[in-house]
PDB file of N, CA, C and O in Angstrom, chain B, residues numbered from 101:
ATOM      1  N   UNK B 101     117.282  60.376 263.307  1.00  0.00           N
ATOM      2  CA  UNK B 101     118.446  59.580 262.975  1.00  0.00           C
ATOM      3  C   UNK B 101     119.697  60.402 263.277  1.00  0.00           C
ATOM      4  O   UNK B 101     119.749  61.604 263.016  1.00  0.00           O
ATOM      5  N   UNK B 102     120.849  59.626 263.914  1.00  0.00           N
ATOM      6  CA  UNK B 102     121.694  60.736 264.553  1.00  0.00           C
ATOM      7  C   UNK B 102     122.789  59.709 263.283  1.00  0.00           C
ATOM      8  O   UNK B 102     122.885  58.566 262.838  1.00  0.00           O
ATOM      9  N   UNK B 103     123.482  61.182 263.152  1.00  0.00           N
ATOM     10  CA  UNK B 103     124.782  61.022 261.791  1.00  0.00           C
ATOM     11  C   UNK B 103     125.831  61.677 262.466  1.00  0.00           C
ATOM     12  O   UNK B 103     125.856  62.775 263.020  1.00  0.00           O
ATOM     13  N   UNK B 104     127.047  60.454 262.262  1.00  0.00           N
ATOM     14  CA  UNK B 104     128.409  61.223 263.247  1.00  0.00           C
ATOM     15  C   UNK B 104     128.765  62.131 262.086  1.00  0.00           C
ATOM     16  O   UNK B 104     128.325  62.170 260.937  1.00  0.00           O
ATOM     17  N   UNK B 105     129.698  62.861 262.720  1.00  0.00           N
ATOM     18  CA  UNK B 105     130.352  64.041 261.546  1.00  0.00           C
ATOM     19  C   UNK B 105     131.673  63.327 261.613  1.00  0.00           C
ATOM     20  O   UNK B 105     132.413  62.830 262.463  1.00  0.00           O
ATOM     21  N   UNK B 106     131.596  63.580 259.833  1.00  0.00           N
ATOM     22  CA  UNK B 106     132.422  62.928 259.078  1.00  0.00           C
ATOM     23  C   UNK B 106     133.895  63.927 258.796  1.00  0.00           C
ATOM     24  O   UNK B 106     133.683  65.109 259.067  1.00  0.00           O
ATOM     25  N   UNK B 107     135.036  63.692 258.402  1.00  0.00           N
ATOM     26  CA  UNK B 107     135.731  65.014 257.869  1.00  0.00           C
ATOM     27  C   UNK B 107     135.141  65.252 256.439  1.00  0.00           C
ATOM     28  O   UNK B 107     134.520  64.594 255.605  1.00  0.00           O
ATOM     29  N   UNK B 108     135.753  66.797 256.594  1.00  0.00           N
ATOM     30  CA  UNK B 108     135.075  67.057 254.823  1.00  0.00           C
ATOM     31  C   UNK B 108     135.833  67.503 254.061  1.00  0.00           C
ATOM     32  O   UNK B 108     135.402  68.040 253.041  1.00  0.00           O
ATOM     33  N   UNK B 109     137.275  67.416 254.327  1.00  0.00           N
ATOM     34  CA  UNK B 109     138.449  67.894 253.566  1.00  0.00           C
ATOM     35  C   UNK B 109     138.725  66.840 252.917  1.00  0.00           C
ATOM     36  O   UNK B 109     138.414  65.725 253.337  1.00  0.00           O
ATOM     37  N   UNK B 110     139.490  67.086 251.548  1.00  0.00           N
ATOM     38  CA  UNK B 110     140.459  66.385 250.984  1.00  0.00           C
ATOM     39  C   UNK B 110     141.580  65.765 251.572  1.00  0.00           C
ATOM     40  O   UNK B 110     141.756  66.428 252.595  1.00  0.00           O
ATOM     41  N   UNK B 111     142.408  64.921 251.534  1.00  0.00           N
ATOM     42  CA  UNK B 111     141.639  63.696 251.034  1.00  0.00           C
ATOM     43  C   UNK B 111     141.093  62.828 251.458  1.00  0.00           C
ATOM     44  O   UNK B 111     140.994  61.680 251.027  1.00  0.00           O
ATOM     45  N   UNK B 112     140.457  63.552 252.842  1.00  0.00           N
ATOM     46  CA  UNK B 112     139.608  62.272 253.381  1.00  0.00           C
ATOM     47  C   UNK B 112     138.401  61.750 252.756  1.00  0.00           C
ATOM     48  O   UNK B 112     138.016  60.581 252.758  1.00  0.00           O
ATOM     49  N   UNK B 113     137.769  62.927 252.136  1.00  0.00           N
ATOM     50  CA  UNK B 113     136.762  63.075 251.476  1.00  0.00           C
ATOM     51  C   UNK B 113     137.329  63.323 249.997  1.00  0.00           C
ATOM     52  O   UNK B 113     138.113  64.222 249.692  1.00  0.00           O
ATOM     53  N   UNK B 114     136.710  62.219 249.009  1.00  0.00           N
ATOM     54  CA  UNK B 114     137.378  62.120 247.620  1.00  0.00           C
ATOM     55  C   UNK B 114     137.001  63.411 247.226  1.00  0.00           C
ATOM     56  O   UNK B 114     137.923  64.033 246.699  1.00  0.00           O
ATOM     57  N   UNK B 115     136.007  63.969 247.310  1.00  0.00           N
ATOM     58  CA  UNK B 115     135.190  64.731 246.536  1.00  0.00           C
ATOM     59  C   UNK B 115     135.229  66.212 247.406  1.00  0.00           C
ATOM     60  O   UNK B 115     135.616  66.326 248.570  1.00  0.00           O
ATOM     61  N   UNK B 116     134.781  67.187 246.623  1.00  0.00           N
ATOM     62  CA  UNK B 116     134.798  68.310 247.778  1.00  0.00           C
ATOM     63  C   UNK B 116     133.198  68.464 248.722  1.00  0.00           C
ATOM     64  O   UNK B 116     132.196  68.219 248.051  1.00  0.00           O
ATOM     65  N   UNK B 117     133.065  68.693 249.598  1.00  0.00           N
ATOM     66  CA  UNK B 117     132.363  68.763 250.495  1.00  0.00           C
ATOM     67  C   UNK B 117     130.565  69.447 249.884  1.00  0.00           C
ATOM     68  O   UNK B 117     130.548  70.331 249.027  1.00  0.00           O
ATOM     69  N   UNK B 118     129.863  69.152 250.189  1.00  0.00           N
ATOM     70  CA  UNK B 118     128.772  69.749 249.648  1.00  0.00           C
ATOM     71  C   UNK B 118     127.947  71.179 250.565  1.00  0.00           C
ATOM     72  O   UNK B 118     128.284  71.559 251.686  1.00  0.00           O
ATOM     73  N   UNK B 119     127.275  71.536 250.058  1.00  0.00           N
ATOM     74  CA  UNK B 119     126.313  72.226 250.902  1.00  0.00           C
ATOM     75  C   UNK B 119     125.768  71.584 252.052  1.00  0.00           C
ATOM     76  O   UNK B 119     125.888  71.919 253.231  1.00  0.00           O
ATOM     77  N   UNK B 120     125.020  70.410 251.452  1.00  0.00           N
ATOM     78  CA  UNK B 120     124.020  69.530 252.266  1.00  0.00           C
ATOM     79  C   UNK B 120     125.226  68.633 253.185  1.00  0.00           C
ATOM     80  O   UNK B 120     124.735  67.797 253.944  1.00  0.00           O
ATOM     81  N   UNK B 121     126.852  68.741 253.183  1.00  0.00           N
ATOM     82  CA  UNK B 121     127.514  68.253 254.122  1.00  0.00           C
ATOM     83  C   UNK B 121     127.639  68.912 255.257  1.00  0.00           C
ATOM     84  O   UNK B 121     127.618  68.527 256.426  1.00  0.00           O
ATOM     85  N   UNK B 122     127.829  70.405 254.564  1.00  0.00           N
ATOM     86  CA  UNK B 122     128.702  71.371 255.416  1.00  0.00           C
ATOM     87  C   UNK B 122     127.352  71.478 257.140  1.00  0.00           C
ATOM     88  O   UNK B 122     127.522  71.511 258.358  1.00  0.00           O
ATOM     89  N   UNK B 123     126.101  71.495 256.177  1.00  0.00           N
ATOM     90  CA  UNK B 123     124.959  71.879 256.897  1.00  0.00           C
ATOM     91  C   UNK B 123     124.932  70.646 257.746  1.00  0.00           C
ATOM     92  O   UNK B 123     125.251  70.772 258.928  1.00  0.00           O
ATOM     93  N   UNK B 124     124.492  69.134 257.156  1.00  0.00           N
ATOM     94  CA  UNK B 124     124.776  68.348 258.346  1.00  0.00           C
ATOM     95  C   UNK B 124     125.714  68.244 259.447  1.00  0.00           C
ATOM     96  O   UNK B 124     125.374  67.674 260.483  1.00  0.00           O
ATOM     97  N   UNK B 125     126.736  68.693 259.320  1.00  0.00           N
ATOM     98  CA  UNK B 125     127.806  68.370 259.915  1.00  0.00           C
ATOM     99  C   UNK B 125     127.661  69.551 261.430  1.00  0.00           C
ATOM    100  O   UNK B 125     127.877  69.345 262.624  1.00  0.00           O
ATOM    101  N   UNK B 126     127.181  70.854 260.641  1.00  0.00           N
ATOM    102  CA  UNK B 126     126.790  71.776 260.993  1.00  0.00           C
ATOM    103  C   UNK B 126     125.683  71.738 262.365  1.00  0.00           C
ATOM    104  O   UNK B 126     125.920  72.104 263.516  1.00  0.00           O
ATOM    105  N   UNK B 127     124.362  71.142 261.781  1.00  0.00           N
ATOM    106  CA  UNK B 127     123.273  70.718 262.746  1.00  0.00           C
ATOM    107  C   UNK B 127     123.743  69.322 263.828  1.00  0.00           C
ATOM    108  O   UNK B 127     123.406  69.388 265.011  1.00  0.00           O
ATOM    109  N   UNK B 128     124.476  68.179 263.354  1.00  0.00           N
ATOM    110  CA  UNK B 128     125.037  67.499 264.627  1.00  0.00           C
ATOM    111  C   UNK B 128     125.792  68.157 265.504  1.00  0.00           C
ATOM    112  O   UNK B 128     125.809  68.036 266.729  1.00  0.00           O
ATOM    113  N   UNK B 129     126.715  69.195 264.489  1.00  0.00           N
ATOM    114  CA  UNK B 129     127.756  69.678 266.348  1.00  0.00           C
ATOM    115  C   UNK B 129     126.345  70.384 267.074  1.00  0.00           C
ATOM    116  O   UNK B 129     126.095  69.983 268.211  1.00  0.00           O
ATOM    117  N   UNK B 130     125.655  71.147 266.626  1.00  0.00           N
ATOM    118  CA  UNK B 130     124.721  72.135 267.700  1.00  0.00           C
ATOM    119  C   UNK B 130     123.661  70.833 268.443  1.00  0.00           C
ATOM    120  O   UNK B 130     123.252  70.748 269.601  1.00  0.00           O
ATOM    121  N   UNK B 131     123.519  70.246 267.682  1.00  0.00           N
ATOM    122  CA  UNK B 131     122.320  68.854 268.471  1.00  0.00           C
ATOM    123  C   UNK B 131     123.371  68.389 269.527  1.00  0.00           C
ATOM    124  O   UNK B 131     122.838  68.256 270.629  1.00  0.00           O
ATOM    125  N   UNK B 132     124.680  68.106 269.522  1.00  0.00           N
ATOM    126  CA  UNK B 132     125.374  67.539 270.550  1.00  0.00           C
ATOM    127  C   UNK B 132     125.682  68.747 271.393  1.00  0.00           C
ATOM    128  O   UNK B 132     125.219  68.694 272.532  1.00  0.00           O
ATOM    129  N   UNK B 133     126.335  69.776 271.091  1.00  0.00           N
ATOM    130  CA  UNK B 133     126.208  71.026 271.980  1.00  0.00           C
ATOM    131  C   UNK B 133     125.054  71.227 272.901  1.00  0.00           C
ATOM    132  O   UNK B 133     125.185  71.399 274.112  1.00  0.00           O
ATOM    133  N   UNK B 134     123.751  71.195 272.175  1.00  0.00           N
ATOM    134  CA  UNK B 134     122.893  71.891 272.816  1.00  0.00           C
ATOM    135  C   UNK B 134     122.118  70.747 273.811  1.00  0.00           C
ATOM    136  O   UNK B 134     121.384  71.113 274.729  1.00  0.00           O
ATOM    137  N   UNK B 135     122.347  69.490 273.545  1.00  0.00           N
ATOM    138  CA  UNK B 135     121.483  68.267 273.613  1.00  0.00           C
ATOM    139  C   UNK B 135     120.138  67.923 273.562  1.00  0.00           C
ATOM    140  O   UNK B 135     119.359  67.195 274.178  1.00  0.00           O
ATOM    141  N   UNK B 136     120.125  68.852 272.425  1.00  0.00           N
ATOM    142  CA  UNK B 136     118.580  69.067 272.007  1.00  0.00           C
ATOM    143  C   UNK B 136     118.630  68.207 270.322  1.00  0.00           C
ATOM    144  O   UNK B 136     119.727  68.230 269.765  1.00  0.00           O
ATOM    145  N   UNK B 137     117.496  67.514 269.609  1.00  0.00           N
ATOM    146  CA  UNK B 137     117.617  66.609 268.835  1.00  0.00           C
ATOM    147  C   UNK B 137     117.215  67.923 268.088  1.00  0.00           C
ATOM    148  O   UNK B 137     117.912  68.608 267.338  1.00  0.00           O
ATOM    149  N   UNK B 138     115.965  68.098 268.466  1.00  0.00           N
ATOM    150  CA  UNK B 138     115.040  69.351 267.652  1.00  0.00           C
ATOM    151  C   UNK B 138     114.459  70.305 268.961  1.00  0.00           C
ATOM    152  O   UNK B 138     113.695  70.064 269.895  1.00  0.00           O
ATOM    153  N   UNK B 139     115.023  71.189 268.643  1.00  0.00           N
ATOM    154  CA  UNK B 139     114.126  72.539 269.698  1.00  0.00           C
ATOM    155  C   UNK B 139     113.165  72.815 269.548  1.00  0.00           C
ATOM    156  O   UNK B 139     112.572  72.759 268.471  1.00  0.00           O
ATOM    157  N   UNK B 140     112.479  73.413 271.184  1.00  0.00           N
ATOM    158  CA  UNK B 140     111.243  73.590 271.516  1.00  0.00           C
ATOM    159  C   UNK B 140     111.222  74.448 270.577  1.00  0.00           C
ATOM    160  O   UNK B 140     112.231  74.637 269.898  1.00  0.00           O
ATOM    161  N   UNK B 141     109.785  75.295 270.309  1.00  0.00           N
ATOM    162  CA  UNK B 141     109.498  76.320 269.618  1.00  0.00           C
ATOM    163  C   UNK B 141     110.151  77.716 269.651  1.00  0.00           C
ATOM    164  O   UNK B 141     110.542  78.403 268.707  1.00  0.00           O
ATOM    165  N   UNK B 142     110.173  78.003 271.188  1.00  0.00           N
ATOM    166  CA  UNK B 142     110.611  79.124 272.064  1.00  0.00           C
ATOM    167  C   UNK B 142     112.060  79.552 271.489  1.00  0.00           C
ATOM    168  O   UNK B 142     112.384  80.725 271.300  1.00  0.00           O
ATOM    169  N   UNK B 143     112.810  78.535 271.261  1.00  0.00           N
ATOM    170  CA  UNK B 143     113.992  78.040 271.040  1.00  0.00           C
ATOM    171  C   UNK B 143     114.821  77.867 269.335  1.00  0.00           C
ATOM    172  O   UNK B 143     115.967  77.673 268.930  1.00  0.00           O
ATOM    173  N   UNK B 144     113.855  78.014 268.904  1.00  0.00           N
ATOM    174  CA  UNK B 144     113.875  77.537 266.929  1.00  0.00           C
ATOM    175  C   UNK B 144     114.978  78.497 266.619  1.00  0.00           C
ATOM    176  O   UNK B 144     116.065  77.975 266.373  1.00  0.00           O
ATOM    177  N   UNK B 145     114.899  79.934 266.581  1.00  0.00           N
ATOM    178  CA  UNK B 145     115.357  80.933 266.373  1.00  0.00           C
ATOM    179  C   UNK B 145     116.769  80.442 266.755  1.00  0.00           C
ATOM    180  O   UNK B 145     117.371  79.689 265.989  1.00  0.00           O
ATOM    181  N   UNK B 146     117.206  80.771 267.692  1.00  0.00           N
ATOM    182  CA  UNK B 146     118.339  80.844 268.529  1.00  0.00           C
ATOM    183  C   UNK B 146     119.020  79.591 267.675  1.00  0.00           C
ATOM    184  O   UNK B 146     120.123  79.669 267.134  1.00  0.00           O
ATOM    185  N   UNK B 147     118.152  78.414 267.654  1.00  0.00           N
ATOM    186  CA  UNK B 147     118.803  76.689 267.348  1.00  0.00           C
ATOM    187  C   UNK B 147     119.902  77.123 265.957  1.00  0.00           C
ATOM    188  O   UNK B 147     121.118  77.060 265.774  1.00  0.00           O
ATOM    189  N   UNK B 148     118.408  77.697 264.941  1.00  0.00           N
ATOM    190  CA  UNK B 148     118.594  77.388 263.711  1.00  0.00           C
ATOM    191  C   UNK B 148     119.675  78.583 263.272  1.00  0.00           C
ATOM    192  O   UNK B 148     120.507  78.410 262.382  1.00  0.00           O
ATOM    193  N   UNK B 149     119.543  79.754 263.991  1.00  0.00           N
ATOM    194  CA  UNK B 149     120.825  80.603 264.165  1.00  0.00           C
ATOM    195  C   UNK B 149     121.998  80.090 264.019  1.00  0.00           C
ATOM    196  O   UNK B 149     122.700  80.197 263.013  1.00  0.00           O
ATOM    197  N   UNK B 150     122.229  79.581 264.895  1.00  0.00           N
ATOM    198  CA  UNK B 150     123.907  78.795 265.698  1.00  0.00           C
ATOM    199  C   UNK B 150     124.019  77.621 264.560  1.00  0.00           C
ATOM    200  O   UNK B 150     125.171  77.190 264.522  1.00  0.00           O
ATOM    201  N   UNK B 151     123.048  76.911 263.517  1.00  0.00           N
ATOM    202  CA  UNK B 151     123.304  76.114 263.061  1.00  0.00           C
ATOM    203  C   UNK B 151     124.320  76.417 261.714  1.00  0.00           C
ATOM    204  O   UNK B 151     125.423  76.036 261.324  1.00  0.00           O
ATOM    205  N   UNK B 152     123.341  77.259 261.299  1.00  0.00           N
ATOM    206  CA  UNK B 152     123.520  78.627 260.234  1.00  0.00           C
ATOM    207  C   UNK B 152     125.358  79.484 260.196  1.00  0.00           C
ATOM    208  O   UNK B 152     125.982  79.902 259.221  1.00  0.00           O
ATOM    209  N   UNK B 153     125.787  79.465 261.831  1.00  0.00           N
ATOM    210  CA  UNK B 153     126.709  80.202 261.814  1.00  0.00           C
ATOM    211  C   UNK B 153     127.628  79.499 261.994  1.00  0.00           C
ATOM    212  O   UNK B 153     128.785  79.912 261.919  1.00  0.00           O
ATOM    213  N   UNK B 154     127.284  78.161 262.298  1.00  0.00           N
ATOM    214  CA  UNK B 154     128.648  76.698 262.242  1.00  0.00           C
ATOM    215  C   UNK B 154     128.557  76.611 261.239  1.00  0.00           C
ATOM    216  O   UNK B 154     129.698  76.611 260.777  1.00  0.00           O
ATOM    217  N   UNK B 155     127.573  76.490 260.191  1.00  0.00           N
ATOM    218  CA  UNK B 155     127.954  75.880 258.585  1.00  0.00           C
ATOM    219  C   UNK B 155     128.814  77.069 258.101  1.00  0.00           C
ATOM    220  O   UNK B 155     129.812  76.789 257.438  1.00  0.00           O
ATOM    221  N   UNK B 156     128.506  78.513 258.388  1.00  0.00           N
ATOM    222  CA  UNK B 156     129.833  79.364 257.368  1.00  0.00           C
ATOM    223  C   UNK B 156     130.891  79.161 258.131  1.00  0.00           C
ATOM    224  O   UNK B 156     131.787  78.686 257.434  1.00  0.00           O
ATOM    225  N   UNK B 157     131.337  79.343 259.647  1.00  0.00           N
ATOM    226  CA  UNK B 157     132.285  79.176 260.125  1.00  0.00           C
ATOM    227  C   UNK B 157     133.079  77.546 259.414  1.00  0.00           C
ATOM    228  O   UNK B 157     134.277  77.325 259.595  1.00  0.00           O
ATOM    229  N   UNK B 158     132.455  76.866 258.874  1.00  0.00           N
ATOM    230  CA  UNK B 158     132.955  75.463 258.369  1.00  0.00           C
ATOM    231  C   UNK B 158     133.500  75.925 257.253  1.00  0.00           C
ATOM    232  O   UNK B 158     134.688  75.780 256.967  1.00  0.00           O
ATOM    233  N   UNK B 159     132.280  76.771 256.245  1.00  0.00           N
ATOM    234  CA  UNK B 159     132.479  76.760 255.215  1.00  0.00           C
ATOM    235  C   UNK B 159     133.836  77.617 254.524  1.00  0.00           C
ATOM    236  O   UNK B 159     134.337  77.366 253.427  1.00  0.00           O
ATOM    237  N   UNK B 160     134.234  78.596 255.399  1.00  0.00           N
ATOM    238  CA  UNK B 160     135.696  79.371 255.784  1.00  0.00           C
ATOM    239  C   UNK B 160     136.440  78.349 255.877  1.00  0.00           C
ATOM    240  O   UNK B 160     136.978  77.760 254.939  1.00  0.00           O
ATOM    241  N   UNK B 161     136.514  78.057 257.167  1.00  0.00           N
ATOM    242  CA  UNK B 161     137.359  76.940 257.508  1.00  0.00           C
ATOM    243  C   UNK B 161     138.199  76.267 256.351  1.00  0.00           C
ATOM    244  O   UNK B 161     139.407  76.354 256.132  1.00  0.00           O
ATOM    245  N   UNK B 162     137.059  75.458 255.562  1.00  0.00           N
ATOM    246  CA  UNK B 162     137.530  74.316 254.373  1.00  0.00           C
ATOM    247  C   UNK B 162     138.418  75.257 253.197  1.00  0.00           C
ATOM    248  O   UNK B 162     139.516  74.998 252.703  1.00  0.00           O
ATOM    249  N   UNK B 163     137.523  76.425 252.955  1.00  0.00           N
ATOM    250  CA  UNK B 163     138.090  77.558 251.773  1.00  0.00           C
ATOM    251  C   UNK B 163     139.852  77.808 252.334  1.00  0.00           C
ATOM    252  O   UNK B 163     140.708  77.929 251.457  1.00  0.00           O
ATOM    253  N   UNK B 164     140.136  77.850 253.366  1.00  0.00           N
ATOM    254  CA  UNK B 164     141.118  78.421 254.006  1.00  0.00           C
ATOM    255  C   UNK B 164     142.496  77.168 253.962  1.00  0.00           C
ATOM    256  O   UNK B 164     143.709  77.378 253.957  1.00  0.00           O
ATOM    257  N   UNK B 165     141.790  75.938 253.935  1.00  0.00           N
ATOM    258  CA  UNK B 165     142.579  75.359 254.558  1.00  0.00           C
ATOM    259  C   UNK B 165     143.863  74.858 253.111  1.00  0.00           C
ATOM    260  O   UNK B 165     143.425  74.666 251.977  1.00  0.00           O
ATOM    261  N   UNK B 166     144.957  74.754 253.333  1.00  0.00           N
ATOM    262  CA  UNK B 166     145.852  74.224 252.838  1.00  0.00           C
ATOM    263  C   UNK B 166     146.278  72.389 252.401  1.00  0.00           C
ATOM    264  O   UNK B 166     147.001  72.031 253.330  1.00  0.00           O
ATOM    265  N   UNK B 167     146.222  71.988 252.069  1.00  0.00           N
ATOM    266  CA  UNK B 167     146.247  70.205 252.286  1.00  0.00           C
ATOM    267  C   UNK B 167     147.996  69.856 251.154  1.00  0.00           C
ATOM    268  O   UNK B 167     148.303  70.059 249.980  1.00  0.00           O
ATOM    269  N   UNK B 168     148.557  69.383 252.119  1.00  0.00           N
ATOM    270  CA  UNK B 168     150.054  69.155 251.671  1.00  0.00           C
ATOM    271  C   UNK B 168     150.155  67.659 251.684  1.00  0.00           C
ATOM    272  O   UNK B 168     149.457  66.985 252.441  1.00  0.00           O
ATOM    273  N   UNK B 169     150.878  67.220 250.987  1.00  0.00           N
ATOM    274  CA  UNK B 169     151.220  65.796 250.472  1.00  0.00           C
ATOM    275  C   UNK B 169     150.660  65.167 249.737  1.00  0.00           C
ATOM    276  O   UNK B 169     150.141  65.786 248.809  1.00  0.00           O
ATOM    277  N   UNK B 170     150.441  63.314 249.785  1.00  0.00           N
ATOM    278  CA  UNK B 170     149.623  62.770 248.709  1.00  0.00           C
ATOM    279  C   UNK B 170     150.493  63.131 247.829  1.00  0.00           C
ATOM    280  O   UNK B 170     151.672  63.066 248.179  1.00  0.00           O
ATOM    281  N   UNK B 171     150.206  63.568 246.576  1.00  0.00           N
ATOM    282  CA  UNK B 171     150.766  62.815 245.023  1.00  0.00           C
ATOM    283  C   UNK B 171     152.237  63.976 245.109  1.00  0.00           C
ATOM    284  O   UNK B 171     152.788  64.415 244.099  1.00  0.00           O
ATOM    285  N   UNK B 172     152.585  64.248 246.282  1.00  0.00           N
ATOM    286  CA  UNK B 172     153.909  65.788 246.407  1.00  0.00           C
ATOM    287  C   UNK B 172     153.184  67.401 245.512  1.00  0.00           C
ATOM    288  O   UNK B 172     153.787  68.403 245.127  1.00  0.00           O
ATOM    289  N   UNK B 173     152.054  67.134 245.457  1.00  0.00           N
ATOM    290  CA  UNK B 173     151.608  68.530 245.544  1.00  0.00           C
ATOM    291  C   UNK B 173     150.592  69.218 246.025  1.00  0.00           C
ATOM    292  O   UNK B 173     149.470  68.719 245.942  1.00  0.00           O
ATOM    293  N   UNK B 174     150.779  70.568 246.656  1.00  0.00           N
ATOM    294  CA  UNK B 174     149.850  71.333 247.269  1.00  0.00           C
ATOM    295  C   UNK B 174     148.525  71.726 246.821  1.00  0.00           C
ATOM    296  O   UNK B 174     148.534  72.283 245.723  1.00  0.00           O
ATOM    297  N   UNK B 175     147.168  71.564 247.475  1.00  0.00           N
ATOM    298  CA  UNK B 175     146.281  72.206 247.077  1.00  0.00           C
ATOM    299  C   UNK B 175     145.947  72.979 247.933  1.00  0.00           C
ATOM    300  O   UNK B 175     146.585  73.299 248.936  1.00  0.00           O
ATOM    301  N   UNK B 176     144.526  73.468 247.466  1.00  0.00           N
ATOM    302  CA  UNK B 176     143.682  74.152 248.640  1.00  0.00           C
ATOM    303  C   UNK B 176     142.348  73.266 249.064  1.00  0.00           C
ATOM    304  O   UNK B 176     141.888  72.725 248.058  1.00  0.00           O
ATOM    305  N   UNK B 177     141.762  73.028 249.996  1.00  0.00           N
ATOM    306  CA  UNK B 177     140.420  72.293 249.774  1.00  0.00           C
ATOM    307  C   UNK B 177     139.626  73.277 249.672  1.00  0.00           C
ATOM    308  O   UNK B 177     139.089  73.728 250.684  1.00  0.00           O
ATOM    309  N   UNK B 178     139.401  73.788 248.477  1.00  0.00           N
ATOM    310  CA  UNK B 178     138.664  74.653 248.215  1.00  0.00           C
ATOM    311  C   UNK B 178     136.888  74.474 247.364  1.00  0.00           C
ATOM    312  O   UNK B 178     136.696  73.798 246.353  1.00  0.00           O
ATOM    313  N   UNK B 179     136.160  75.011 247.868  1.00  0.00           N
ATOM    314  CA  UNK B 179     134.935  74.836 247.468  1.00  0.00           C
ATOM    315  C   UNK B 179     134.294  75.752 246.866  1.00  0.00           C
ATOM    316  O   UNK B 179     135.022  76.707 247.138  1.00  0.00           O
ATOM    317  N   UNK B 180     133.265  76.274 246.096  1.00  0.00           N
ATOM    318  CA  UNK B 180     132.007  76.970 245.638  1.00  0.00           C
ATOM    319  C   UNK B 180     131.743  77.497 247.075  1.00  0.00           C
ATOM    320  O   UNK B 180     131.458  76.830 248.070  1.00  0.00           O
ATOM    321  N   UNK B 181     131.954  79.283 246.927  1.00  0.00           N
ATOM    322  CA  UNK B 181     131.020  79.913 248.065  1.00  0.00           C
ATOM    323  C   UNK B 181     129.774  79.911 247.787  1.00  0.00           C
ATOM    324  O   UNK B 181     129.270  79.756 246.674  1.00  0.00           O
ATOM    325  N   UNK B 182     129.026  80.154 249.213  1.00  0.00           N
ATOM    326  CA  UNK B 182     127.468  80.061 249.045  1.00  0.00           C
ATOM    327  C   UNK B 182     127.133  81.541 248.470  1.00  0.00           C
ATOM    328  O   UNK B 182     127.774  82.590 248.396  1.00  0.00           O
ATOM    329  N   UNK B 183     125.487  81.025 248.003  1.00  0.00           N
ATOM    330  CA  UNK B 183     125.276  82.755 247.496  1.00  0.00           C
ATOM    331  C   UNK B 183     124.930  84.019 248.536  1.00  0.00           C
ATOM    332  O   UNK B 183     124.097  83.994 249.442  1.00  0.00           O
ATOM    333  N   UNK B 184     125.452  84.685 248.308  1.00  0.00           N
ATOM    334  CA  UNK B 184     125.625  85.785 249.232  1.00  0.00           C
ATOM    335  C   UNK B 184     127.179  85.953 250.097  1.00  0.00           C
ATOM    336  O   UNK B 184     127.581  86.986 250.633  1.00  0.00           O
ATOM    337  N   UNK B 185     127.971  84.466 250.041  1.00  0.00           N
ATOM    338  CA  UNK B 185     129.175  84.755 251.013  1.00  0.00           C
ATOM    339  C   UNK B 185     130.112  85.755 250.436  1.00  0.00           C
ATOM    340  O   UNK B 185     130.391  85.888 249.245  1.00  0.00           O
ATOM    341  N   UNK B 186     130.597  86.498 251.536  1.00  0.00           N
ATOM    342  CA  UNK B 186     132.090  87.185 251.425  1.00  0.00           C
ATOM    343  C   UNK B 186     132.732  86.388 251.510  1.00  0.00           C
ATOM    344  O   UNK B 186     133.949  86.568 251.466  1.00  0.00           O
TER     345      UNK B 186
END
């Protein structure tokens, strides 16, 4: 089943973004990158790598980002780091 990627910031997204978002969102860009649905065997490593390193590169991303307007005040879209993140 192919799932477009959605935004995952505030306030597009009422709520803050989940794990299980960051990761989907994560595995469609590399399935459209790679144009692979699911990789050969040979290939798993490398796939599930790159999938792995789009979800923290996301998961930065969202921590980082600033979101201005709406009710005239600033937040952060800030989330729960994963365990182990710097």
């Amino acid at each position: 089943m192919c799932r477009s990627i959605r935004t995952l910031r505030p306030p597009v997204l009422p709520e803050e973004a989940t794990e299980e978002d960051v990761r989907a969102a994560a595995l469609q860009f590399i399935r459209k990158v790679s144009g692979f649905r699911a990789p050969a065997a040979h290939n798993r490593e490398v796939f599930d790598r790159a999938v792995d390193e789009v979800a923290e590169a996301t998961r930065k991303l969202l921590d980082g980002l600033e979101v201005r307007g709406g009710a005239g005040a600033t937040r952060r879209a800030t989330r729960p780091s994963a365990p182990g993140a710097v």
